[in-house]
Jmol script that loads the backbone (N, CA, C; Angstrom):
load data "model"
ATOM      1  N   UNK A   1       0.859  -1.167   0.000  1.00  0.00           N
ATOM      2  CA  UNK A   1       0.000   0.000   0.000  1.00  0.00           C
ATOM      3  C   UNK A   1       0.908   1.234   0.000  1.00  0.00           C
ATOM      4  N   UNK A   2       1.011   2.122  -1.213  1.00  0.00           N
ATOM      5  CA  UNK A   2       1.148   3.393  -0.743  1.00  0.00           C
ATOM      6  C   UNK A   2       0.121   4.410   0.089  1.00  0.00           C
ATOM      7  N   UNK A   3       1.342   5.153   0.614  1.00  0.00           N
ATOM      8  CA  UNK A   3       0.632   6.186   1.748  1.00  0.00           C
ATOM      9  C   UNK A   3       1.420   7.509   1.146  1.00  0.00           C
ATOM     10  N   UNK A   4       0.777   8.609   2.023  1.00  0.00           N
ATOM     11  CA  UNK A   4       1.674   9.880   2.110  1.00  0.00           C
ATOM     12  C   UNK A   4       1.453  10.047   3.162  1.00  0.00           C
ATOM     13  N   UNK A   5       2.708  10.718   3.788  1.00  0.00           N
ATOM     14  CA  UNK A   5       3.253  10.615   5.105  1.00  0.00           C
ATOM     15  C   UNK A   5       2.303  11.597   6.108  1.00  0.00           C
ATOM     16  N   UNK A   6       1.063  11.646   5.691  1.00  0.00           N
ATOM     17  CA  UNK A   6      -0.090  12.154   6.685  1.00  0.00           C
ATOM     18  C   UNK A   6      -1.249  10.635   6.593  1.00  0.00           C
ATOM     19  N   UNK A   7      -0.615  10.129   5.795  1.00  0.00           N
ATOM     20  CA  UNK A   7      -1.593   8.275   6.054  1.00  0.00           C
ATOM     21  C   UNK A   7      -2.259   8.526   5.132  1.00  0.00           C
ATOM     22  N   UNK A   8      -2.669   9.346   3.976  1.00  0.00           N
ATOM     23  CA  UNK A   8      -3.426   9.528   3.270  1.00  0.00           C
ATOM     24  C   UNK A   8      -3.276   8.794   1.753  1.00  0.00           C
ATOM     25  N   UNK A   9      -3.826   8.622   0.782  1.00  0.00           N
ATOM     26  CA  UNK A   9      -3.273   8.340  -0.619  1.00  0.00           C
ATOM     27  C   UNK A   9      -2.371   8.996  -1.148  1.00  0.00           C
ATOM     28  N   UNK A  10      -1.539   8.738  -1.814  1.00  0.00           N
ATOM     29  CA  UNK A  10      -0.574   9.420  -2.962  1.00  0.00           C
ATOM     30  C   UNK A  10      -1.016  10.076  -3.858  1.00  0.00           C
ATOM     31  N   UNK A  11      -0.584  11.174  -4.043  1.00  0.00           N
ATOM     32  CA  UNK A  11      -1.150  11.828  -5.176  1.00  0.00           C
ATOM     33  C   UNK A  11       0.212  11.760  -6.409  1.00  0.00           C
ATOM     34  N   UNK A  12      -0.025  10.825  -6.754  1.00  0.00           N
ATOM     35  CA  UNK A  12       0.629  10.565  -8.186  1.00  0.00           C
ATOM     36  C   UNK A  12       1.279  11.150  -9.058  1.00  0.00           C
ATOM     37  N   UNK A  13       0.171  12.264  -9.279  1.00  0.00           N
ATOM     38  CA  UNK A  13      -0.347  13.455 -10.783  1.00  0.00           C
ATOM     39  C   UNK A  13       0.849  14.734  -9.954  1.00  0.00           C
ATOM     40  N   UNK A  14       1.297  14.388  -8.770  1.00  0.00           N
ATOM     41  CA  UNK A  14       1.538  16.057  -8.399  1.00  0.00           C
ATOM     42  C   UNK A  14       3.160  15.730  -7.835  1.00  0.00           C
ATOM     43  N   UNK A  15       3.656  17.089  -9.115  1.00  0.00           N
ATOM     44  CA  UNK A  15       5.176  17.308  -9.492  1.00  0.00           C
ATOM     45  C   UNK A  15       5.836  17.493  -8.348  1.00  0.00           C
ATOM     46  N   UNK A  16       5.305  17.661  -7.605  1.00  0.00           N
ATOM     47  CA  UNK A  16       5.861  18.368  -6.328  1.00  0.00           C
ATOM     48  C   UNK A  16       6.154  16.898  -5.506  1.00  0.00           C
ATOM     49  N   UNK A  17       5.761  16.113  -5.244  1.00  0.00           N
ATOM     50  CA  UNK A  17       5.516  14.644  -4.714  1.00  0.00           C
ATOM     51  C   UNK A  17       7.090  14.667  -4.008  1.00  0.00           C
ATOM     52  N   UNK A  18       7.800  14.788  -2.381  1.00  0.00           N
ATOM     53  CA  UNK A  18       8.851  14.362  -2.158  1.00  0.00           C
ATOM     54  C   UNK A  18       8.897  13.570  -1.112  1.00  0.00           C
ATOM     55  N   UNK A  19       8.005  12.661  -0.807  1.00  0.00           N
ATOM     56  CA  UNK A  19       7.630  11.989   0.214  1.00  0.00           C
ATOM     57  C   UNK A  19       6.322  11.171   0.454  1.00  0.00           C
ATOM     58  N   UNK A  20       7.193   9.791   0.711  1.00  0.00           N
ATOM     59  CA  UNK A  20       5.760   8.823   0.416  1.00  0.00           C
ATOM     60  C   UNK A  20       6.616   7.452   1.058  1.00  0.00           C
ATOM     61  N   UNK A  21       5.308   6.596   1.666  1.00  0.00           N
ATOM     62  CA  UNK A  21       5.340   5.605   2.485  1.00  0.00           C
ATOM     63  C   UNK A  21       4.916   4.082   1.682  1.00  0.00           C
ATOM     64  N   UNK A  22       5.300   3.309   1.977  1.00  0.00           N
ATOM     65  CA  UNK A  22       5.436   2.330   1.370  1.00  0.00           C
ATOM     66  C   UNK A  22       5.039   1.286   2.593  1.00  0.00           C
ATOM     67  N   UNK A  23       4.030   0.760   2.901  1.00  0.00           N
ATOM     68  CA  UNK A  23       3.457  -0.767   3.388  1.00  0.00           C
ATOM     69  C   UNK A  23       3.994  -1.944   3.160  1.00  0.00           C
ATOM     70  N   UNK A  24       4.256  -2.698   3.153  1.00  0.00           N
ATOM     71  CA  UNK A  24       4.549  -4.006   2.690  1.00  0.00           C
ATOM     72  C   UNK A  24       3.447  -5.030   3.660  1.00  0.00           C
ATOM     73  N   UNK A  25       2.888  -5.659   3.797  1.00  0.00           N
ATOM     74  CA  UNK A  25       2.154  -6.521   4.770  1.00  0.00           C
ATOM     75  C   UNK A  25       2.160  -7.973   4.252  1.00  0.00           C
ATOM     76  N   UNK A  26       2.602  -9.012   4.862  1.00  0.00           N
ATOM     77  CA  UNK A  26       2.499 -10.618   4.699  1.00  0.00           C
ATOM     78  C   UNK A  26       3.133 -11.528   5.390  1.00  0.00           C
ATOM     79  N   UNK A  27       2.814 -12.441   5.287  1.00  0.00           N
ATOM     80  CA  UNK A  27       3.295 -13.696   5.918  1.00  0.00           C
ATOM     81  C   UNK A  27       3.644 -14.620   5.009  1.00  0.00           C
ATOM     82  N   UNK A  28       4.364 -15.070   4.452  1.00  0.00           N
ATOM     83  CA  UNK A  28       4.576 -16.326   3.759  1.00  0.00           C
ATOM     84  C   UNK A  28       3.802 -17.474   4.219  1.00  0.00           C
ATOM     85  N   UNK A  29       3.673 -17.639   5.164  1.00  0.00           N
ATOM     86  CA  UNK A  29       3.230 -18.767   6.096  1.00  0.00           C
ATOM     87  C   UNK A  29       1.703 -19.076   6.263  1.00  0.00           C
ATOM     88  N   UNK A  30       0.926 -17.555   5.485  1.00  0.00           N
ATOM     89  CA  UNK A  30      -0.636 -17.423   5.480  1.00  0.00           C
ATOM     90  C   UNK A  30      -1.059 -17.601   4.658  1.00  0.00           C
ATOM     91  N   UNK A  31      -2.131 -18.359   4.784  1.00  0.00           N
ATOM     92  CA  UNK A  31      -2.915 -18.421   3.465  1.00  0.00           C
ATOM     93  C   UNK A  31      -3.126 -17.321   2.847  1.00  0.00           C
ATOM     94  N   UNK A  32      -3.026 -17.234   1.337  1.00  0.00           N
ATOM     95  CA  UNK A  32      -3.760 -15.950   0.163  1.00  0.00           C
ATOM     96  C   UNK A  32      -4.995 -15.803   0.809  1.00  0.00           C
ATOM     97  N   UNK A  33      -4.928 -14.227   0.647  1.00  0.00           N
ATOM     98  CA  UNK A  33      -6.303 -12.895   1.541  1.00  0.00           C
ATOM     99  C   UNK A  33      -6.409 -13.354   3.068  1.00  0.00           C
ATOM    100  N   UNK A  34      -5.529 -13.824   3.996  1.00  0.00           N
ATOM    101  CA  UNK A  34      -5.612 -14.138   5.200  1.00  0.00           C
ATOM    102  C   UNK A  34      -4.991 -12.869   5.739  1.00  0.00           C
ATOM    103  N   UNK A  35      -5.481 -11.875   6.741  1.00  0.00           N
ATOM    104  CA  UNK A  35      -5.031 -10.983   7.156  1.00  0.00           C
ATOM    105  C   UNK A  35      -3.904 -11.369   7.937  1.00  0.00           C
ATOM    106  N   UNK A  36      -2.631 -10.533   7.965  1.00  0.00           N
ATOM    107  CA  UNK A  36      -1.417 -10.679   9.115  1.00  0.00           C
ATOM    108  C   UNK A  36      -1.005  -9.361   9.523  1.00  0.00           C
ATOM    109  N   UNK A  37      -0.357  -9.792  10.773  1.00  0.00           N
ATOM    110  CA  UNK A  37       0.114  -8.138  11.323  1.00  0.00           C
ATOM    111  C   UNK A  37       1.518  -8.159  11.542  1.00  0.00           C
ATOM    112  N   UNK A  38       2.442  -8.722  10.511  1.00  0.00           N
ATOM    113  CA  UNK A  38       3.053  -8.369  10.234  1.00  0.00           C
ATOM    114  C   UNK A  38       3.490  -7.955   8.503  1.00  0.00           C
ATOM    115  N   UNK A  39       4.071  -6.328   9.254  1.00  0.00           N
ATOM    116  CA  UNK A  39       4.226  -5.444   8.329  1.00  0.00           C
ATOM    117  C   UNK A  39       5.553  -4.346   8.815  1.00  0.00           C
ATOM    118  N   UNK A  40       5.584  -3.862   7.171  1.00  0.00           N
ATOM    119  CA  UNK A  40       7.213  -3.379   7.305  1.00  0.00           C
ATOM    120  C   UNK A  40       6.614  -2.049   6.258  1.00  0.00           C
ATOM    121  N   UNK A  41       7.184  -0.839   6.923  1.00  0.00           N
ATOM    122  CA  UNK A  41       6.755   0.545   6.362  1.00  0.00           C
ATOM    123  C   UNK A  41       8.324   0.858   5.993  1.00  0.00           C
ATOM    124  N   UNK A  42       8.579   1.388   4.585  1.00  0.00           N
ATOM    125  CA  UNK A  42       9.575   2.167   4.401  1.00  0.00           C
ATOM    126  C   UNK A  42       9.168   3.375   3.898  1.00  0.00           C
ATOM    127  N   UNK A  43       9.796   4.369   4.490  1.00  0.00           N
ATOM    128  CA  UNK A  43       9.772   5.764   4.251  1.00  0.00           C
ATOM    129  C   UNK A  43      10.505   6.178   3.248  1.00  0.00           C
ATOM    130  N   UNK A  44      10.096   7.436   2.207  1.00  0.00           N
ATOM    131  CA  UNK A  44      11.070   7.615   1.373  1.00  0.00           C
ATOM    132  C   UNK A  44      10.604   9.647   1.327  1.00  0.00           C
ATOM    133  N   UNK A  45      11.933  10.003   1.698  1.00  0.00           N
ATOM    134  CA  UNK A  45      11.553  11.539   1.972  1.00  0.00           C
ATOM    135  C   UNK A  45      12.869  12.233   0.848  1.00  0.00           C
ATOM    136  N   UNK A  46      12.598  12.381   0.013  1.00  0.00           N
ATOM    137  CA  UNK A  46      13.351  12.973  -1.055  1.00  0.00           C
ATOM    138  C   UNK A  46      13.808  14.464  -0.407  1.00  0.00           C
ATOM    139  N   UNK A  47      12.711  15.528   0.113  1.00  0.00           N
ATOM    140  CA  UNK A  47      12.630  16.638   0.254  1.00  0.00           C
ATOM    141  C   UNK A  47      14.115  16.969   0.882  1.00  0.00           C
ATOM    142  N   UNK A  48      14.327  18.559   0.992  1.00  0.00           N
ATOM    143  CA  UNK A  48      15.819  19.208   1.424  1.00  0.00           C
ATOM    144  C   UNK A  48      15.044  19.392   2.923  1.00  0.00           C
ATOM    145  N   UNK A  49      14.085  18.669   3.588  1.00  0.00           N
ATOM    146  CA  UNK A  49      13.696  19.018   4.958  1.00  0.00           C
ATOM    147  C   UNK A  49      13.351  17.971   5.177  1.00  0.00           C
ATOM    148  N   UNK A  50      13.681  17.469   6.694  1.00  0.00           N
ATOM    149  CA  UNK A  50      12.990  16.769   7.507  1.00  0.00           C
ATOM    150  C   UNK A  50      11.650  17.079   7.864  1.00  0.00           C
ATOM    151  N   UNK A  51      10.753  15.236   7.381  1.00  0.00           N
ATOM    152  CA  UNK A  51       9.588  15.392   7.274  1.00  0.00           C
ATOM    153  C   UNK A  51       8.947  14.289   8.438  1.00  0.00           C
ATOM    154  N   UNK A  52       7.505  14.856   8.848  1.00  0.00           N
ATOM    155  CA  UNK A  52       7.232  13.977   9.868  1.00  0.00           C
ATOM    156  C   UNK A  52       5.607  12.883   9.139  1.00  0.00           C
ATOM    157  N   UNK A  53       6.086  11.665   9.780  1.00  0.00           N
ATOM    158  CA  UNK A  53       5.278  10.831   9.035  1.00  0.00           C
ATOM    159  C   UNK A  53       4.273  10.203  10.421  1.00  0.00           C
ATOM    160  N   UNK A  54       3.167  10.216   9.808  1.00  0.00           N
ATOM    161  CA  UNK A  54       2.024   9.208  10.290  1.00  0.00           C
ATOM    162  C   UNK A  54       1.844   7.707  10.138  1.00  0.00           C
ATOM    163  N   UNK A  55       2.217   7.168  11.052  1.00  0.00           N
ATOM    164  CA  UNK A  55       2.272   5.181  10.823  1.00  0.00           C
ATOM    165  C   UNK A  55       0.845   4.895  11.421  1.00  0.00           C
ATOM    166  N   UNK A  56       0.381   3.943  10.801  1.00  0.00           N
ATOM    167  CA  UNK A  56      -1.022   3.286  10.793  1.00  0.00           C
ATOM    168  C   UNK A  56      -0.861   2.414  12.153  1.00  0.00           C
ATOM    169  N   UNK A  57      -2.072   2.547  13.175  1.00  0.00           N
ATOM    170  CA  UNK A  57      -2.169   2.028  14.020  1.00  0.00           C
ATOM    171  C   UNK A  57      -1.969   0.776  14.126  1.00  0.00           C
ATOM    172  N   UNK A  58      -0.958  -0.041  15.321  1.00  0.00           N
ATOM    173  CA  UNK A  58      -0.066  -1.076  15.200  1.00  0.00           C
ATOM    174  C   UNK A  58      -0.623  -2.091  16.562  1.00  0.00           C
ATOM    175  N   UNK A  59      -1.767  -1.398  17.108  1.00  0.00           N
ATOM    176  CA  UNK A  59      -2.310  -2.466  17.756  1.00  0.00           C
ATOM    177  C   UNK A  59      -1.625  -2.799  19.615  1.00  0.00           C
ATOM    178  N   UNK A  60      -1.544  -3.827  19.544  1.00  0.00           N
ATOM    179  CA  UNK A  60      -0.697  -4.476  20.814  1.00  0.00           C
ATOM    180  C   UNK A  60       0.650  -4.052  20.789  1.00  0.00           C
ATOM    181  N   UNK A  61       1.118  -3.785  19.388  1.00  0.00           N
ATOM    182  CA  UNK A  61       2.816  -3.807  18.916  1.00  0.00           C
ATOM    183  C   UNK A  61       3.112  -2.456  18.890  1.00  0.00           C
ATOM    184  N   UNK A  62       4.607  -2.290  18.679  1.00  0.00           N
ATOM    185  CA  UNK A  62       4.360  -0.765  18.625  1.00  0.00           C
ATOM    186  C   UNK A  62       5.717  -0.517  17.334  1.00  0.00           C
ATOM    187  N   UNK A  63       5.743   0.357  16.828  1.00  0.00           N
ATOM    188  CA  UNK A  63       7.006   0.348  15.451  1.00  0.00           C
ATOM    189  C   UNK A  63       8.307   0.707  16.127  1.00  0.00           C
ATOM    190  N   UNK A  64       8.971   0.368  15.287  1.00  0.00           N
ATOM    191  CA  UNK A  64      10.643   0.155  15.651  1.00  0.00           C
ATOM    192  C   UNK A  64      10.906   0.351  14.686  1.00  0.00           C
ATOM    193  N   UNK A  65      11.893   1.540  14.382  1.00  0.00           N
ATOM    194  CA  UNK A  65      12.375   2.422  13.342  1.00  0.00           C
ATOM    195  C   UNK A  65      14.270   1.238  13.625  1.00  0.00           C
ATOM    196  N   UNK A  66      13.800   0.339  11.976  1.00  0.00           N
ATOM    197  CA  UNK A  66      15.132  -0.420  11.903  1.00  0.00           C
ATOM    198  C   UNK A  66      16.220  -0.260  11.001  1.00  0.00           C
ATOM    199  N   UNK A  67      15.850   0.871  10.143  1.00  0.00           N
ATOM    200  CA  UNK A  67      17.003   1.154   9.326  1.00  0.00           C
ATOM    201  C   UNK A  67      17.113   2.799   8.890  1.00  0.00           C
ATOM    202  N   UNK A  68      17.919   3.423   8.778  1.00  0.00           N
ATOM    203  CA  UNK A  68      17.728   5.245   8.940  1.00  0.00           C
ATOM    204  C   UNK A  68      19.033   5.497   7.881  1.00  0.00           C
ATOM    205  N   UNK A  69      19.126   5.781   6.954  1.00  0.00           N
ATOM    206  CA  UNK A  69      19.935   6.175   5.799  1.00  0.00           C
ATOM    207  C   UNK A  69      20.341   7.541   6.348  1.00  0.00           C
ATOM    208  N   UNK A  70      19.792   7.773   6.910  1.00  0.00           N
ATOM    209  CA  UNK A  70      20.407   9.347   7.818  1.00  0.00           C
ATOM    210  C   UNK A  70      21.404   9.236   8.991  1.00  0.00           C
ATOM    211  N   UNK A  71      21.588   7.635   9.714  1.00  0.00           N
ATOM    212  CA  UNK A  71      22.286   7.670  10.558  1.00  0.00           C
ATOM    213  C   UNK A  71      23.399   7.180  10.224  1.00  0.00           C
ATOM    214  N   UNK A  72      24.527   7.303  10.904  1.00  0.00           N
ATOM    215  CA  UNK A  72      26.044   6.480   9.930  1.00  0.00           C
ATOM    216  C   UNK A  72      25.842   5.165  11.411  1.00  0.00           C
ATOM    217  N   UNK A  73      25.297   5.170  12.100  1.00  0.00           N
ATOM    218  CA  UNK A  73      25.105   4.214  13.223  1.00  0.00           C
ATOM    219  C   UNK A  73      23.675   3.534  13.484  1.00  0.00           C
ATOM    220  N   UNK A  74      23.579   2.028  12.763  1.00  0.00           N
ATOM    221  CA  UNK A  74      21.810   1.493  12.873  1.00  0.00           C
ATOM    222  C   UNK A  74      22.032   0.822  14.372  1.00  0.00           C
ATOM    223  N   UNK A  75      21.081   1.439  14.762  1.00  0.00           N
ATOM    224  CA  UNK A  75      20.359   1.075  16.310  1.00  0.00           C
ATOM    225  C   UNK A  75      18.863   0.923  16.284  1.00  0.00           C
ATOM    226  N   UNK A  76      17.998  -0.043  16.564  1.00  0.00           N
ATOM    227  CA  UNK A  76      16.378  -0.082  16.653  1.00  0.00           C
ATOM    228  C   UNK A  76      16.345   0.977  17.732  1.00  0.00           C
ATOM    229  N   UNK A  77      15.428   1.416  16.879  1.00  0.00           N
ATOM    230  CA  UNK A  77      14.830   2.293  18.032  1.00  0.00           C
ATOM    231  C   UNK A  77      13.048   2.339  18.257  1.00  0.00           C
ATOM    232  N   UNK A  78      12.461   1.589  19.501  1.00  0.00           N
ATOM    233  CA  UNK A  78      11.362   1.760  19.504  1.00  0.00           C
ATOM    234  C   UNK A  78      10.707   3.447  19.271  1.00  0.00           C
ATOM    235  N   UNK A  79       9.953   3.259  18.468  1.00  0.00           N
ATOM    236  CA  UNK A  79       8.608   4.620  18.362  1.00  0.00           C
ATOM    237  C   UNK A  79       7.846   4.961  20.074  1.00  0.00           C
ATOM    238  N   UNK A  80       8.187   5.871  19.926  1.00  0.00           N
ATOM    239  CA  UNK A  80       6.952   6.393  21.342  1.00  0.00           C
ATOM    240  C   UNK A  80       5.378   6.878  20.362  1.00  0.00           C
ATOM    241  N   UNK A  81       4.943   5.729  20.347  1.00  0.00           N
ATOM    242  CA  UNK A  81       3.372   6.712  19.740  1.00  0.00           C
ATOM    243  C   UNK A  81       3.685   6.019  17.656  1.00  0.00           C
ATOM    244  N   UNK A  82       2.908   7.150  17.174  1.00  0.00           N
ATOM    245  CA  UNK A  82       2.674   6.081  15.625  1.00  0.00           C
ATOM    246  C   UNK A  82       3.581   7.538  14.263  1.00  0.00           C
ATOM    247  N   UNK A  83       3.910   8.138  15.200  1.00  0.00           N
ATOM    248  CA  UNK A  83       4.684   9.593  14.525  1.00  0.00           C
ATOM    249  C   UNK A  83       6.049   9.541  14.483  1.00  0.00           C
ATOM    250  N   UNK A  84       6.772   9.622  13.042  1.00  0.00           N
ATOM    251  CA  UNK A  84       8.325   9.498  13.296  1.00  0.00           C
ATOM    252  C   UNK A  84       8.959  10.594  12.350  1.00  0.00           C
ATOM    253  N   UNK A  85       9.996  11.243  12.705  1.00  0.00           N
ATOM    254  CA  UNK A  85      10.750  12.093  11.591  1.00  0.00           C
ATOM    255  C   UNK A  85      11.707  11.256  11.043  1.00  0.00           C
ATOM    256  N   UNK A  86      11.390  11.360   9.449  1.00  0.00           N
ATOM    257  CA  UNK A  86      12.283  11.305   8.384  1.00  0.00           C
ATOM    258  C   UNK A  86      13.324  12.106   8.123  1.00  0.00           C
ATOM    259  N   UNK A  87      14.339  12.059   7.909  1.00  0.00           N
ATOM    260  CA  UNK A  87      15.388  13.085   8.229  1.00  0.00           C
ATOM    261  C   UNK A  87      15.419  13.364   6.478  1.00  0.00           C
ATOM    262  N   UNK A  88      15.649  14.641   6.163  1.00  0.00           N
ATOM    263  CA  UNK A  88      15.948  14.507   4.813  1.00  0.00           C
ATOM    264  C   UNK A  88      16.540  14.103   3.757  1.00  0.00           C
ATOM    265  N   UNK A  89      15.877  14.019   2.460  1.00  0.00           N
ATOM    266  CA  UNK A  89      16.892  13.037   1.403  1.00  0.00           C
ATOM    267  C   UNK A  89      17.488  12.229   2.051  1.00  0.00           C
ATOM    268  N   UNK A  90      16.472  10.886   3.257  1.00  0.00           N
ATOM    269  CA  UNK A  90      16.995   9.640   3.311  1.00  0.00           C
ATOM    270  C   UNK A  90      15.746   8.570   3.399  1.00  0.00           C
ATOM    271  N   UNK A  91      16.031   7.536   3.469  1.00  0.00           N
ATOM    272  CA  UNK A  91      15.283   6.612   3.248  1.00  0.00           C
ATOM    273  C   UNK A  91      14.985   6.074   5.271  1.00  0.00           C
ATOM    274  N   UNK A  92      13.872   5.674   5.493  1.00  0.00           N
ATOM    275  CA  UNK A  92      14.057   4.528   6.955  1.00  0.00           C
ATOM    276  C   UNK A  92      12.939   3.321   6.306  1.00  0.00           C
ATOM    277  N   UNK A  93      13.212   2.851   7.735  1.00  0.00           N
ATOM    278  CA  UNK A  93      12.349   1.616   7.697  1.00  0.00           C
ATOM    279  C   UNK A  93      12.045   1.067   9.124  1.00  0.00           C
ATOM    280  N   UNK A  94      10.913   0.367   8.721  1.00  0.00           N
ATOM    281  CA  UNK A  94      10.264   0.625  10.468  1.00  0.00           C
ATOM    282  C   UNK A  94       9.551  -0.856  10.089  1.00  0.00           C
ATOM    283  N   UNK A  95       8.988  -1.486  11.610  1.00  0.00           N
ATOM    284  CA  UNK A  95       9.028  -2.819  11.770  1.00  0.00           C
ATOM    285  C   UNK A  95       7.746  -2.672  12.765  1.00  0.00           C
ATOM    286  N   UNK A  96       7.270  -3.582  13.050  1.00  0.00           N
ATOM    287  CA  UNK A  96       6.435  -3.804  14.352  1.00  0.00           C
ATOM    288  C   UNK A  96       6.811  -5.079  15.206  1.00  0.00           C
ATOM    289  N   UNK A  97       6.991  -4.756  16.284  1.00  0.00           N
ATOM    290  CA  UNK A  97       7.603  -5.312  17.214  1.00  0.00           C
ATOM    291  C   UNK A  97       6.546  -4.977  18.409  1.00  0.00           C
ATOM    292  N   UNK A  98       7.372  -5.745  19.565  1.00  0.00           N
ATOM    293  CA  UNK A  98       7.476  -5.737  20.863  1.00  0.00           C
ATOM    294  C   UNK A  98       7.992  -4.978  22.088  1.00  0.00           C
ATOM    295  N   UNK A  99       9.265  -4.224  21.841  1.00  0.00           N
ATOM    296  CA  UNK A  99       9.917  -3.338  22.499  1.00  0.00           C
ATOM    297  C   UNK A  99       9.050  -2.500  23.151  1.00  0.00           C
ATOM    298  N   UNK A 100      10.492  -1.818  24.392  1.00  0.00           N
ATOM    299  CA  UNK A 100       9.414  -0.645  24.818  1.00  0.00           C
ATOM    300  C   UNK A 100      10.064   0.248  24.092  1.00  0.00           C
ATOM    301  N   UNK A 101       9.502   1.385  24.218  1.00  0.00           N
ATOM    302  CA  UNK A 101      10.062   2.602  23.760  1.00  0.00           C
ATOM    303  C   UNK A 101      11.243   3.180  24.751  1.00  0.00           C
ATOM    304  N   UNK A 102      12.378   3.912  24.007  1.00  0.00           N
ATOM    305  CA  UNK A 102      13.281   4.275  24.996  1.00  0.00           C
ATOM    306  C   UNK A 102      12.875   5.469  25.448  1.00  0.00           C
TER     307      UNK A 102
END
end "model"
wireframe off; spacefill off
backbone 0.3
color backbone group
């Protein structure tokens, strides 16, 4: 599923477009159209500014920001809440997990 980083649809058609979310959701292990909750969001923030993104409610779990093209050092870092900054012109990626938040 694409998103834009207010959770909303993509707007495609519009030149301006520097930031957009990417869903992935499945299980190998599930049957075809069997819902699973696991899912993996990558962020992609082109813009010359750090942008703040809206993650889709995660339930019992909470997201864990696991990869940051902005940091020269990958550390998980649990999410406090479903809101994360994208740092500019970089890519992350976020997980749902278990952790607490630091």
């Amino acid at each position: 599923i694409w998103r834009g980083f207010d959770g909303g649809p993509v707007n495609w058609r519009d030149p301006g477009l520097s930031h957009l979310c990417l869903l992935l959701r499945g299980n190998a292990e599930r049957a075809r159209g069997k819902e699973t909750r696991d899912c993996v969001a990558l962020a992609f923030n082109r813009d010359p500014h750090d942008s703040v993104l809206q993650l889709p409610s995660a339930g019992d779990r909470i997201w864990v920001r696991g990869i940051d093209t902005a940091r020269t050092t990958q550390t998980r870092r649990a999410l406090d809440g479903l809101v994360a900054t994208v740092a500019a012109q970089s890519i992350c990626a976020f997980y749902l997990g278990y952790e607490e938040p630091a």
